[in-house]
C-alpha positions as CSV (number, residue, x, y, z in Angstrom):
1,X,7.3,-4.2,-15.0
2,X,6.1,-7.1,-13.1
3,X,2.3,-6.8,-11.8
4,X,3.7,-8.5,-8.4
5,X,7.0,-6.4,-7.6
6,X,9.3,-6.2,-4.2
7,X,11.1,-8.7,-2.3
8,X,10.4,-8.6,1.4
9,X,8.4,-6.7,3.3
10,X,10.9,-3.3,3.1
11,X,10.3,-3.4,-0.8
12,X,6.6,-4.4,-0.5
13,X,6.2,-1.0,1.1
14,X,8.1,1.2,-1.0
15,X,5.1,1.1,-3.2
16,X,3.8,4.7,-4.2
17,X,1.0,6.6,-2.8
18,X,0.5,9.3,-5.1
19,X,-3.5,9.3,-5.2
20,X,-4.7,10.7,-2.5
21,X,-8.3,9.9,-3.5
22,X,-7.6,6.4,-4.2
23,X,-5.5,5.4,-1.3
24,X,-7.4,3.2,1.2
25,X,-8.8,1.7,-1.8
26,X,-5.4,1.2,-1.8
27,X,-6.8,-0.7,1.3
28,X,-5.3,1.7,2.5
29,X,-2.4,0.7,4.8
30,X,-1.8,-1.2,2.2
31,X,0.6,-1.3,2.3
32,X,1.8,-0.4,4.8
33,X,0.5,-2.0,7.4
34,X,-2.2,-4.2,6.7
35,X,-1.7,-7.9,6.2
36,X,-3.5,-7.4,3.0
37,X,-0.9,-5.0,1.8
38,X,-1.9,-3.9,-1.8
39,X,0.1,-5.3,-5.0
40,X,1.8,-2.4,-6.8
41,X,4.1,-2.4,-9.6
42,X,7.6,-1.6,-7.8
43,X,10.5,-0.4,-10.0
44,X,11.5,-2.6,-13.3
45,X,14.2,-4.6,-11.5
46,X,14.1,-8.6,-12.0
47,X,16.2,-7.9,-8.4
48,X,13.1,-6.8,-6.9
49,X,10.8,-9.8,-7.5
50,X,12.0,-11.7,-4.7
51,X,13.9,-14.9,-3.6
52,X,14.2,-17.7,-1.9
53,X,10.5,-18.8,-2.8
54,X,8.5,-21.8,-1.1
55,X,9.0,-25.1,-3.4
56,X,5.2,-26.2,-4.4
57,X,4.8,-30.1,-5.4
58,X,2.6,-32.7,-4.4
59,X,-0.6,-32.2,-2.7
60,X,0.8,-31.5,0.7
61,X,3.6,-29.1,2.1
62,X,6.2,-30.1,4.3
63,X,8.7,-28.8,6.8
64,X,10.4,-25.7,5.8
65,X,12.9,-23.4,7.5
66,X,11.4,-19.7,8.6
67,X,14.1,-16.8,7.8
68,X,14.9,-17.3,11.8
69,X,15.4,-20.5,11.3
70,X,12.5,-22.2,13.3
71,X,10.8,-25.1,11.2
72,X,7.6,-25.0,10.7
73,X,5.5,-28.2,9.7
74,X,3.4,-27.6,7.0
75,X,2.1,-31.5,6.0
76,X,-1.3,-30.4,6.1
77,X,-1.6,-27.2,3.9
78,X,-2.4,-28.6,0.7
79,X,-0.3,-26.9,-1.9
80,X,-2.7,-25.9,-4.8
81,X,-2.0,-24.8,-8.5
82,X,-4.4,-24.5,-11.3
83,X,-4.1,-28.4,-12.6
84,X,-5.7,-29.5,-8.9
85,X,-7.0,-26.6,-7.4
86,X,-10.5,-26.9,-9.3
87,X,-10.8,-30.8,-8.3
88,X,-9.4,-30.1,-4.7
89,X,-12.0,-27.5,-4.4
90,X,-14.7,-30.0,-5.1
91,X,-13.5,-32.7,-3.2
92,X,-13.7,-30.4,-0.4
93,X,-17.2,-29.3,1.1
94,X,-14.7,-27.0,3.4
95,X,-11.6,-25.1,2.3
96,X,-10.0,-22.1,3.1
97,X,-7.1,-21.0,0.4
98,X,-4.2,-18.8,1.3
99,X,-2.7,-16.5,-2.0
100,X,0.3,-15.5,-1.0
101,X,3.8,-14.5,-2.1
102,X,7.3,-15.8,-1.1
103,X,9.0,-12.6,-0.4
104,X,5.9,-11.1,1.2
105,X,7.0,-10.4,5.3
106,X,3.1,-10.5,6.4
107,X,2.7,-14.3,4.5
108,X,5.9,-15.5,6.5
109,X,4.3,-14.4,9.8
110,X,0.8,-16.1,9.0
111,X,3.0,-19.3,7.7
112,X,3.6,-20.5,11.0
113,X,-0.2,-20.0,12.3
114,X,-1.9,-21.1,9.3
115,X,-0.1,-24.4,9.5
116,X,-1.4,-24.9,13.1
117,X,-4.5,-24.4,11.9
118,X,-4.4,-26.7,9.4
119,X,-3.4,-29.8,11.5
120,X,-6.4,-28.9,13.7
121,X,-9.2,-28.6,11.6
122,X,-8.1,-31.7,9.3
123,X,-9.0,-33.6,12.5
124,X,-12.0,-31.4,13.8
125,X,-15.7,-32.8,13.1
126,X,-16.5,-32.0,10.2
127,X,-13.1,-31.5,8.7
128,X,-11.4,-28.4,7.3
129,X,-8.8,-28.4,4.7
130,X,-6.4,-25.5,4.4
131,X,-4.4,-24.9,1.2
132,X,-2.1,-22.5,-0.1
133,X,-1.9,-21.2,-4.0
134,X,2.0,-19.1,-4.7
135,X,0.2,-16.6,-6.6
136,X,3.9,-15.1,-8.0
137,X,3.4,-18.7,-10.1
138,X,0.3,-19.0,-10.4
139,X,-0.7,-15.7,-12.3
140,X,-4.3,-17.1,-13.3
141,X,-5.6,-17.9,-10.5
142,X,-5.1,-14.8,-8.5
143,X,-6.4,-13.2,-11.3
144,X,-9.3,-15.4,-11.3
145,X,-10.3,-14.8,-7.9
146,X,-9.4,-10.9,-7.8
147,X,-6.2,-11.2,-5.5
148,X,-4.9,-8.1,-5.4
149,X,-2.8,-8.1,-2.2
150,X,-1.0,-10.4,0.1
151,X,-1.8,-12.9,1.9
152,X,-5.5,-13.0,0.7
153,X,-7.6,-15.9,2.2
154,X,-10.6,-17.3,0.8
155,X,-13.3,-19.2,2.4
156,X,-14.8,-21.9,0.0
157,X,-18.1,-23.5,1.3
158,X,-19.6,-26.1,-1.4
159,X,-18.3,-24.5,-4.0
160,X,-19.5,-20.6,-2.9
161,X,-16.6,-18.3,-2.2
162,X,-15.7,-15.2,0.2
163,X,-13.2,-13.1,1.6
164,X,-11.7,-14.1,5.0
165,X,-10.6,-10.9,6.8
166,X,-10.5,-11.9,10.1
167,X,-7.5,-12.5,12.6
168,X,-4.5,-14.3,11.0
169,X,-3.5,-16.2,14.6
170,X,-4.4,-20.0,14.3
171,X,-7.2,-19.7,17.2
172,X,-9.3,-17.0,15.3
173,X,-8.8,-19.1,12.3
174,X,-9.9,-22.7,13.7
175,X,-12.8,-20.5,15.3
176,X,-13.8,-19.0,12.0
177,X,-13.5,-22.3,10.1
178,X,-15.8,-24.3,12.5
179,X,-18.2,-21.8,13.0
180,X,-18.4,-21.7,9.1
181,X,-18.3,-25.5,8.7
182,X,-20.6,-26.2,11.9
183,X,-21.9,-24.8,14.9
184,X,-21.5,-20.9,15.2
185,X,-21.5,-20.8,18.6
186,X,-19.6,-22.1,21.7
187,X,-21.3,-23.6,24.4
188,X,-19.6,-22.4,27.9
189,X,-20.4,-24.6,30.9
190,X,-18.0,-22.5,33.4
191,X,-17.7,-18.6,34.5
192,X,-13.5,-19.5,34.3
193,X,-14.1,-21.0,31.0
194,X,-15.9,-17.6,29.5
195,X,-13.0,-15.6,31.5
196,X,-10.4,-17.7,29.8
197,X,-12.3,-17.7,26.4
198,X,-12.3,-13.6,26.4
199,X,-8.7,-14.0,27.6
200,X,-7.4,-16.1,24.5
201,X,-10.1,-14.4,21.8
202,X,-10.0,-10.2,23.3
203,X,-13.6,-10.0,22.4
204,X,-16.4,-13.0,23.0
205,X,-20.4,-12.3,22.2
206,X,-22.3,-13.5,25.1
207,X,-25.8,-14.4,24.3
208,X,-27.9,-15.6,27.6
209,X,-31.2,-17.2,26.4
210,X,-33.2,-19.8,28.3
211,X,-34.3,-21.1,24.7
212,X,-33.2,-21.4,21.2
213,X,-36.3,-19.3,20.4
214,X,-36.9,-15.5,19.4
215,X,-36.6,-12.8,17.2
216,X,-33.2,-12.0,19.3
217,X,-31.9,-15.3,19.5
218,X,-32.8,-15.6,15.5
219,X,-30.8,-12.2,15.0
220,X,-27.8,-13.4,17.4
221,X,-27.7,-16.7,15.4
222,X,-27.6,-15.1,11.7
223,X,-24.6,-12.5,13.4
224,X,-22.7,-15.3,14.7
225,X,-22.6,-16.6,11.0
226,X,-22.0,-13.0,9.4
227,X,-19.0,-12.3,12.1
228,X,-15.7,-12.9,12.1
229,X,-15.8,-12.5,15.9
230,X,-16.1,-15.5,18.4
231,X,-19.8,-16.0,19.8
232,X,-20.6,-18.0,22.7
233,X,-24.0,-19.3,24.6
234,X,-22.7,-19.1,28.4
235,X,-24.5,-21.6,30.3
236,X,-27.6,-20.5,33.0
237,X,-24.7,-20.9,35.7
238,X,-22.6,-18.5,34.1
239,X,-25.4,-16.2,34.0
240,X,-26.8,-16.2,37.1
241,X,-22.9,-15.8,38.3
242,X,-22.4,-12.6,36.5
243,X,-26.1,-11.3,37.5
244,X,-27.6,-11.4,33.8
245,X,-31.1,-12.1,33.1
246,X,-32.1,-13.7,30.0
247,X,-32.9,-13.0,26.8
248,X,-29.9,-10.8,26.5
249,X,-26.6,-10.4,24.8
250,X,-23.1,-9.2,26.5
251,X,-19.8,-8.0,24.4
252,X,-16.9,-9.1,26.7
253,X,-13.6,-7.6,25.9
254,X,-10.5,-7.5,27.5
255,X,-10.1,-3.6,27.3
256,X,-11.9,-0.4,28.2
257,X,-14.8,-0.8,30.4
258,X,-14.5,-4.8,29.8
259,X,-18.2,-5.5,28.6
260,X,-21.2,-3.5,26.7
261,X,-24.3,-5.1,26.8
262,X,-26.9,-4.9,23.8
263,X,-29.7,-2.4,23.8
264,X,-30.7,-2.7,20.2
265,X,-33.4,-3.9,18.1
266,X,-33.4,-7.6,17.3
267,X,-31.8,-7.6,13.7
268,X,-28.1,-8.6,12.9
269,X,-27.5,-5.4,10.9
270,X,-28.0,-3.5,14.0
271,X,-26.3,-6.0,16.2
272,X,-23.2,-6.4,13.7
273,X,-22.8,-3.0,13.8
274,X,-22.7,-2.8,18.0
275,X,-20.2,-5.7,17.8
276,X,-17.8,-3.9,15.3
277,X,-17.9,-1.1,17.8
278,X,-17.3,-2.7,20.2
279,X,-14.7,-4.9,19.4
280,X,-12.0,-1.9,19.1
281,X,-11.1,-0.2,22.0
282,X,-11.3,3.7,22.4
283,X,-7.5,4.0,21.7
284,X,-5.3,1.3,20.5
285,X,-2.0,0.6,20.9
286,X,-0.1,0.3,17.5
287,X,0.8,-3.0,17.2
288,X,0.9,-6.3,14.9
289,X,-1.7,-8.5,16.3
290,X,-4.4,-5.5,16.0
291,X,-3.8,-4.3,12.6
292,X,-7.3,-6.3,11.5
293,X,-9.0,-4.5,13.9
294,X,-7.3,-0.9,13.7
295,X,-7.4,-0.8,9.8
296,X,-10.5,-3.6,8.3
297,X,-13.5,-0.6,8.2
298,X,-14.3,2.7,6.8
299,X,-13.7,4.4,10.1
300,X,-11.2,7.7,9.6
301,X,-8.2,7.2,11.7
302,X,-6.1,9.4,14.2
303,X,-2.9,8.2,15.1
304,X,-0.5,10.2,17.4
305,X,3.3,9.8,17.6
306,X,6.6,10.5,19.9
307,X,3.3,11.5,22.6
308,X,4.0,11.9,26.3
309,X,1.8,10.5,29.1
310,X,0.0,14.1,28.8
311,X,-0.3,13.3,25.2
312,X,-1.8,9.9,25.9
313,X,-4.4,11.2,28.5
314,X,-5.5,13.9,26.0
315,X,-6.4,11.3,23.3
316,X,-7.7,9.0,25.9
317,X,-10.1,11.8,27.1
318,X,-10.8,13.0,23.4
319,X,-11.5,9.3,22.3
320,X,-14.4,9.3,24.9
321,X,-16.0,12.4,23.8
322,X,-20.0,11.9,22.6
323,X,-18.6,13.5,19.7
324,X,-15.9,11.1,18.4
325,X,-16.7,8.1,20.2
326,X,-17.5,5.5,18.0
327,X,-16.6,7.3,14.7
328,X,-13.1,7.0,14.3
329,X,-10.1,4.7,15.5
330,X,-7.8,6.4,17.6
331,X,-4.0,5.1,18.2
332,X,-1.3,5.9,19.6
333,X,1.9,4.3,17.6
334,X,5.4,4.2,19.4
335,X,9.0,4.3,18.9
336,X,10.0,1.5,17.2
337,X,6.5,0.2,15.8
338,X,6.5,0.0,12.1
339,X,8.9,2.0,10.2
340,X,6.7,1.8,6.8
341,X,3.7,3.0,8.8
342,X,5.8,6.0,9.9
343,X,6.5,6.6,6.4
344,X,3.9,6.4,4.9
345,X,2.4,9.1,7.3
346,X,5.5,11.2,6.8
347,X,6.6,10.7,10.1
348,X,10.1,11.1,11.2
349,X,10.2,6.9,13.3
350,X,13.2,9.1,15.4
351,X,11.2,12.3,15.5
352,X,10.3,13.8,19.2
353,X,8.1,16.1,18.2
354,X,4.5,14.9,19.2
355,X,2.3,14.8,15.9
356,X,-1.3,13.9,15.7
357,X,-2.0,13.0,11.9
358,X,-5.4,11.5,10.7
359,X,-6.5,9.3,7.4
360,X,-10.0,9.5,5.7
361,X,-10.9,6.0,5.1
362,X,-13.2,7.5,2.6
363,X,-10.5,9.3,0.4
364,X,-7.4,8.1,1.3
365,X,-6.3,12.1,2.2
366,X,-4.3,12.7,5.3
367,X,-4.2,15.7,8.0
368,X,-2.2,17.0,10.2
369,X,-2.9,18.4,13.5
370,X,-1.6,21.7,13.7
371,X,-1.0,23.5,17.3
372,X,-1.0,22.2,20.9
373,X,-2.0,18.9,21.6
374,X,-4.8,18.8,23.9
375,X,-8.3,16.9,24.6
376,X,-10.0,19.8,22.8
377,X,-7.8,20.4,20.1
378,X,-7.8,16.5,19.0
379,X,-11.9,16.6,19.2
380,X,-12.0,19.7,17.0
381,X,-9.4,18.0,14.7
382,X,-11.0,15.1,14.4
383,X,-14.6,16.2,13.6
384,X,-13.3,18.9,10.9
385,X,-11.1,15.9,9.3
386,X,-14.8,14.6,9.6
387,X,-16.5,17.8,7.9
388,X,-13.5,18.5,5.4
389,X,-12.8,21.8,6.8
390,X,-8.8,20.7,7.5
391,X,-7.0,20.8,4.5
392,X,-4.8,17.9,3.8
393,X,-1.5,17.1,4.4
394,X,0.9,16.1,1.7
395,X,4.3,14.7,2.3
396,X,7.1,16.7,1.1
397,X,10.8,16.9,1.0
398,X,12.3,20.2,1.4
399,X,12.5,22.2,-1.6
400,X,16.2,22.0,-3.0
401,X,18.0,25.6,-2.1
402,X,19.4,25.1,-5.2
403,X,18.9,22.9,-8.8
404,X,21.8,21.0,-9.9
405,X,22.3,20.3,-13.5
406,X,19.7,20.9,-15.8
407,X,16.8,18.7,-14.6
408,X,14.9,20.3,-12.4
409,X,14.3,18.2,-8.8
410,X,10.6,19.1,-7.7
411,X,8.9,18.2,-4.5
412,X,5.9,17.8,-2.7
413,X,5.6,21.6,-2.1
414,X,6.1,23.3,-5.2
415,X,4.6,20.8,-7.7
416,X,2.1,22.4,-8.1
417,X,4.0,25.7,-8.8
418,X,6.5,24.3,-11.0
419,X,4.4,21.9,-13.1
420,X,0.9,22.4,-12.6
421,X,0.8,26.5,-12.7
422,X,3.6,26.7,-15.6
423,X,2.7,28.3,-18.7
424,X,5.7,25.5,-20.1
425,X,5.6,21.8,-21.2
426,X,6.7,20.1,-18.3
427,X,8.3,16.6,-18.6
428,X,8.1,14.9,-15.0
429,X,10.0,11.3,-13.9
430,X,8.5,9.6,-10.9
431,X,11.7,7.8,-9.3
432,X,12.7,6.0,-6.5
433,X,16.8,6.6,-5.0
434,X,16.7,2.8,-4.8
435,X,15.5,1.8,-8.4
436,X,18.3,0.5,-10.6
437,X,16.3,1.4,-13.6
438,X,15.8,5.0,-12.7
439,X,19.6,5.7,-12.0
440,X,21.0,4.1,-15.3
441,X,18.2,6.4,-16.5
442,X,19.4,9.2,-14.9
443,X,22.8,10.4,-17.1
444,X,19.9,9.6,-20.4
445,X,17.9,11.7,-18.3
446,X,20.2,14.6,-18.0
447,X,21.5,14.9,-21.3
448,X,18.0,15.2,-22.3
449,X,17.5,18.2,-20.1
450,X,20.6,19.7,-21.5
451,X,19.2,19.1,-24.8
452,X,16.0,20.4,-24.6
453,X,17.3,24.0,-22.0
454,X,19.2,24.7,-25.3
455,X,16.8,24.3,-28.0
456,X,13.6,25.3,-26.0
457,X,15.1,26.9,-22.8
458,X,11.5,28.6,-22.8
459,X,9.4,25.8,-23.4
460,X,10.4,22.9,-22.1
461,X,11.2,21.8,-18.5
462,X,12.6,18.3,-17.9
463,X,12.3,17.2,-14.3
464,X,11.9,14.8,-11.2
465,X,10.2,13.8,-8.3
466,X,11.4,11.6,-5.2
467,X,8.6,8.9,-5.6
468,X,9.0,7.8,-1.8
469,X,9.6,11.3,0.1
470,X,6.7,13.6,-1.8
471,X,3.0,13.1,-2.1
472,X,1.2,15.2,-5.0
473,X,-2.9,15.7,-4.4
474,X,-3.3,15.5,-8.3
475,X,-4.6,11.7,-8.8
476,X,-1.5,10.4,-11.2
477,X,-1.6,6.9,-12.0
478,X,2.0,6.1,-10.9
479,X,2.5,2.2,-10.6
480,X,6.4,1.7,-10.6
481,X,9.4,3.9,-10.9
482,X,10.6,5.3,-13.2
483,X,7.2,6.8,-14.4
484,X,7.3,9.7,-16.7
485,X,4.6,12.3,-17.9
486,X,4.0,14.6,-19.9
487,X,2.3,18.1,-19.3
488,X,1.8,19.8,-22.2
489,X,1.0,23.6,-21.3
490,X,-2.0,23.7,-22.7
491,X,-3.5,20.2,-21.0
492,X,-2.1,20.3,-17.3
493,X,-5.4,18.4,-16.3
494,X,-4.6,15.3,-18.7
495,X,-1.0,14.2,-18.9
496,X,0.2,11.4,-20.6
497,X,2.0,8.2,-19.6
498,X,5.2,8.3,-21.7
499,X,7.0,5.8,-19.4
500,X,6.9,3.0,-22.2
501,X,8.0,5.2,-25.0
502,X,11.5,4.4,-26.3
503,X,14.0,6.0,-23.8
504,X,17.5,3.9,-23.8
505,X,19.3,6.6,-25.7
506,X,19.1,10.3,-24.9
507,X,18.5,10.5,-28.8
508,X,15.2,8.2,-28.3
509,X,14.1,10.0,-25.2
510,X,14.2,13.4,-27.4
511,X,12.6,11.9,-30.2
512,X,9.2,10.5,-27.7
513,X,9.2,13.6,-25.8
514,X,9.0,16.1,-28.8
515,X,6.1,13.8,-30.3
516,X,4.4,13.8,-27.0
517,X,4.1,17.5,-27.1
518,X,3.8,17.6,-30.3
519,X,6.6,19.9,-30.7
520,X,7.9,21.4,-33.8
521,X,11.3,21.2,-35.6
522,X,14.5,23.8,-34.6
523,X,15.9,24.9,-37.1
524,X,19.2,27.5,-36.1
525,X,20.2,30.0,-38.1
526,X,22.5,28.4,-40.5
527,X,21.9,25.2,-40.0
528,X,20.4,24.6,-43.2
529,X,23.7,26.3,-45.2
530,X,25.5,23.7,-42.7
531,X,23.2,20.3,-44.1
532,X,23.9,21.4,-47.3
533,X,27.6,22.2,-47.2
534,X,28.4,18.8,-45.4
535,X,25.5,17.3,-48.8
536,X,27.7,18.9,-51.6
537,X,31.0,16.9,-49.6
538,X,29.9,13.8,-49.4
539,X,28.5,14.0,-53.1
540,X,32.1,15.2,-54.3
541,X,34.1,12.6,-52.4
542,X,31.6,9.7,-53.4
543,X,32.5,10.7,-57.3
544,X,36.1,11.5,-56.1
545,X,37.2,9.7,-53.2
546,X,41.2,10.8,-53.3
547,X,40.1,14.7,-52.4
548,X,39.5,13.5,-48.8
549,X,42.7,14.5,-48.0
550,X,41.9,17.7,-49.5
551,X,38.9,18.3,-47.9
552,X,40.2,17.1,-44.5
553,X,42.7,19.7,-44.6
554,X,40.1,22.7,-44.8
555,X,38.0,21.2,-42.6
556,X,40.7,21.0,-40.0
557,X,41.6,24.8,-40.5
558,X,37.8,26.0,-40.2
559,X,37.7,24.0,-36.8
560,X,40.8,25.4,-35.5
561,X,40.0,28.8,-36.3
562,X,36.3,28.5,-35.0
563,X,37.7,27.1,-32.0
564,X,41.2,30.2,-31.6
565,X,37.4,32.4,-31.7
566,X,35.3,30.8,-29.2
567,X,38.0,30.8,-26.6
568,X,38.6,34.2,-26.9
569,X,35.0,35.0,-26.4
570,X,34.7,32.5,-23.3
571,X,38.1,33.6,-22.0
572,X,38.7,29.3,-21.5
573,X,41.5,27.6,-22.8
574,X,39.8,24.5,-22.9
575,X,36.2,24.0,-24.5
């Protein structure tokens, strides 16, 4: 299994979300949605690793075709791999490094932006470089600098290094690159230019001081630094214009009430904190552009779908509430919007049944609202998501009206009934309906169900599990498809891994499954007369090889009149 699996962005989010508690860890929308979609092992398939990757060489990039077929012009990304990137690092005071993946749909978005980027800071004052490092390639070094989803940026500032997780347009780049290279502040002469400035960047910090003195200009300074969020220094003009008086800082933003001026004390922790909150508006609209801001903190989230303009007005008057305000992030996602979000939620993307589902950024669990959809009801849903008085919500498939063959298909719904709660050993396959692995798997897979309902039909139950339609709350370390554990009855709370265990012949599956549960030998009733019978032949015909004929002969009459018997008992003429 490859540490780095999928091929575009369809594939990067068929990754599994089996652990609840670990899930936005799994940064969260991992996968899903955010840019920095976590790396999972997908299915086995060498078809799943991807194609059509950028070609690295040289120290600069060049023009290359987008999938759409627009060029884009990357001569000034340096193109970095671990013979130069430790010498390009220290020839450059200022470097930010992109890891990111040929097949991954979020780094082919950024591609065009990041190159823009790069052309203007090589010629800002002091310079920038931007680079780029194909981490598929270039194993080591992601591993060296804890990349663990795609596209990761890293800021590099005389040799010190941090994560960029800031807005992946080319503007809020140059801005964090210059502010992190230079001045962290923009001087604004005009009111136009501020109007403008909050137009391009959604939110601007405003601080109005008639000198560079203060413990609230010191504490505005040291947050301009810390933030990923464009601060400015309006000019007295501007100031007097929009009736501020001085010392004092403003948060303009291009949504909502369109500014929130600061009341706190002068620290940055406090003032960092007023900014975050105020940089996201008290519902969002699901889209692209404002995945940073819907998804980058530990905020739980409520997300409604297939709403009416009732619907929106209730979430609108909820999000305002004393209650909520503040401590969650509220969205409303449309038709359309992105079908792995949807997915992941357990959404129907065609559904037009309004849901409202929420995520604990804490545990990674998800809720659904149950009931009508109202201001009141989404308040009290979000503050007992808040007080873990909702249970959560698990996504299921129906469970099958009825079991074909002999492994048993288990969902969301009764996993817990059919493996967790079974007084049997319980053999379980993780699989995905796309994985090539699991379906040449799957005929193995059945004959060793058949196997095991005839020699332990009381015992043993082989089954399966729809990787990317059910959700189990039981943390299972599933990284790829196929993944198989083991139960064994008497340790539910501790299965085993036996995914790597030797499983290309049904007759090697048997053989790891009965040592993983530790099984012991059947022996039938005559089955021992039988080994010793067919002993005694082969010892008689090795001393006297011309009585095969012989011996074939009586063999064939003890088959024919074993099988004249069976049919008459199974009433078949064929066996």
């Amino acid at each position: 299994r490859g540490r780095r699996g999928g091929g575009a962005l369809a594939k990067e989010e068929k990754m599994l979300h089996f652990r609840p508690t670990a899930l936005i860890a799994l940064a969260l929308l991992a996968l899903l949605v955010t840019p920095d979609f976590i790396v999972a092992k997908n299915s086995e398939e060498d078809d799943l690793a991807g194609e059509g990757g950028e070609e690295e060489g040289g120290d600069e990039g060049g023009a290359e075709e987008e999938d759409d077929g627009v060029p884009v012009d990357e001569k000034d990304v340096l193109v970095l791999t671990d013979a130069n990137f430790n010498q390009t690092i220290a020839d450059n005071k200022f470097i930010m490094v992109e890891f990111y993946a040929p097949w991954c749909g979020h780094c082919k978005t950024l591609k065009p932006e990041y190159a823009k980027a790069a052309t203007e800071l090589k010629a800002a004052d002091p310079a920038v470089a931007l680079a780029k490092v194909d981490a598929t390639k270039e194993e080591g070094l992601a591993a060296r600098f804890g990349v663990e989803g795609f596209p990761s940026l890293k800021w590099f500032r005389e040799g010190s290094v941090k994560d960029f997780q800031g807005g992946r347009t080319a503007d809020e780049i140059v801005s964090f690159c210059k502010k992190q290279s230079g001045e962290p502040t923009q001087k604004v002469a005009t009111d136009e230019d501020l109007t403008a400035l909050v137009t391009k960047s959604r939110v601007v910090v405003a601080g109005y001081f008639t000198e560079q003195a203060g413990d609230l200009y010191t504490a505005f300074r040291a947050s301009a630094l810390e933030s990923e969020k464009v601060f400015a220094e309006p000019s007295a003009d501007v100031a007097a214009k929009r009736g501020v008086s001085a010392p004092a800082i403003v948060v303009y933003k291009n949504f909502d009430e369109g500014l929130a001026t600061y009341s706190g004390a002068a620290n940055s922790t406090e003032l960092l904190a007023f900014v975050s909150a105020q940089s996201r508006p008290m519902v969002f609209q699901f889209k692209e552009e404002l995945i940073e801001d819907m998804f980058h903190n530990d905020l739980p989230k409520i997300a409604m779908f297939a709403y009416t303009e009732a619907h929106e007005a209730a979430m609108k008057d909820a999000a305002a509430r004393a209650s909520v305000r503040g401590k969650f992030v509220f969205m409303q996602v449309g038709k359309g919007e992105d079908p792995n979000f949807f997915e992941y939620m357990g959404v129907d993307p065609e559904g037009t049944e309004p849901k409202v589902m929420a995520i604990d950024a804490a545990t990674g669990k998800k809720y659904q609202l149950e009931g009508d959809i109202t201001a009141d009801s989404i308040e009290k849903f979000a503050t007992g998501v808040a007080a873990g008085t909702i249970p959560p919500f698990l996504k299921s498939a129906p469970i099958p009206e009825k079991q074909e063959g002999d492994v048993v298909e288990v969902v969301g719904k009764n996993f817990k009934d059919v493996v967790i709660n079974s007084d049997k050993h319980v053999i379980l396959e993780f699989y995905a309906p796309w994985c090539g692995h699991c379906q040449q798997l799957a005929p193995i897979y059945e004959k060793v169900a058949t196997h095991f309902k005839e020699t332990h039909p009381d015992d043993v139950v082989i089954a399966k599990i729809d990787g990317t339609a059910n959700e189990v709350e039981e943390e299972l370390p599933v990284e790829g498809f196929p993944t198989i554990f083991a139960f064994a009855k008497d340790k539910k709370s501790a299965p085993v891994d036996i995914s790597s265990k030797p499983r290309k012949t049904a007759k090697a599956m048997i053989t790891s499954i009965s040592k993983a549960l530790k099984l012991a030998a059947v022996v039938r009733p005559g089955e021992d007369r039988y080994r010793e019978a067919v002993a005694r032949l082969k010892k008689v015909l090795k001393v006297k090889p011309d009585l095969l004929e012989y011996v074939a002969g009586h063999l064939e009459k003890v088959a024919d009149q074993t099988e004249a018997e069976l049919k008459k008992l199974t009433g078949k003429d064929e066996l």
